[in-house]
N, C-alpha and C positions, 0 to 999 in steps of 0.2 A: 531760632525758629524761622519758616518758611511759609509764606504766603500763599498756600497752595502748591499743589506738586509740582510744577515751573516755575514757581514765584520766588520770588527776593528774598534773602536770606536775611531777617534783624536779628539785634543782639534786644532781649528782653530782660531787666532786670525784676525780679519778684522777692518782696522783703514781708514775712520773715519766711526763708526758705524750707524746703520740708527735713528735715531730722530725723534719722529713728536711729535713739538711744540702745545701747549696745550694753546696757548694764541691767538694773535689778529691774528698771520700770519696762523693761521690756517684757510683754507679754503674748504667747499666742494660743488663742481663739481655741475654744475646743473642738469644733469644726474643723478647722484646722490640722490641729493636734493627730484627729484620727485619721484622716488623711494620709497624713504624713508615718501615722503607725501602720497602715496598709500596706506602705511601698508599691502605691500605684504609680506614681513617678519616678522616674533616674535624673539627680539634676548632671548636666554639665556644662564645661565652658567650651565656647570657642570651635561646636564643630559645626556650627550653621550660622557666622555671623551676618552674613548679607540675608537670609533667608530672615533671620530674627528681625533683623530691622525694618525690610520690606513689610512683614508683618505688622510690628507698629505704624507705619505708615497711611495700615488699612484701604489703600487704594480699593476702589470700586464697592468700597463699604459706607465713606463719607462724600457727602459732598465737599467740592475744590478749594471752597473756604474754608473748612473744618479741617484740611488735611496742613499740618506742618513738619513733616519732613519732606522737601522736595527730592527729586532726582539728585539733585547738585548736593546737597546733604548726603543721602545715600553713598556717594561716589567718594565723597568728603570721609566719611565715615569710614568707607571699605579700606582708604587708602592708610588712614590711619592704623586699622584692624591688621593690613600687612604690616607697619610698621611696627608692631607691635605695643600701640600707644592704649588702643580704644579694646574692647572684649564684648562677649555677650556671656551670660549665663542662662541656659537652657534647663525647661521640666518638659521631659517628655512623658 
């Protein structure tokens, strides 16, 4: 994470990390559920990954503390994306 959107890049460790089981205890929301029966969304991967992440970054949404993905992440991220290391998955 990133100290602001120029800020210094730490490594944060966070124990117990988040999970989401892929078996029986998985459940979704029926909210949810009709949504999803609607087919208001198309999801996919990988055709706006810089676009995807600049969005989480929420620039000019938070304030400069609040923001952790800096520039130097973004850039970090993209290059990986060419590499074919990192991805996005999209609902549009």
């Amino acid at each position: 994470m990133a100290s602001g959107r120029h800020g210094a890049i730490g490594f944060y460790y966070f124990e117990p990390r988040a999970i989401i089981p892929l078996d029986d205890r998985f459940t979704i929301r029926p909210s949810l559920r009709r949504v999803i029966e609607q087919q208001t969304f198309t999801t996919k991967i990988d055709t706006a990954f810089e676009t995807v992440i600049r969005s989480c970054a929420r620039y000019g949404e938070l304030p400069d503390n609040e923001i952790w993905i800096s520039e130097e992440m973004i850039d970090l991220y993209c290059e990986l994306h060419e590499q074919g290391i990192a991805h996005s998955v999209e609902s549009w």
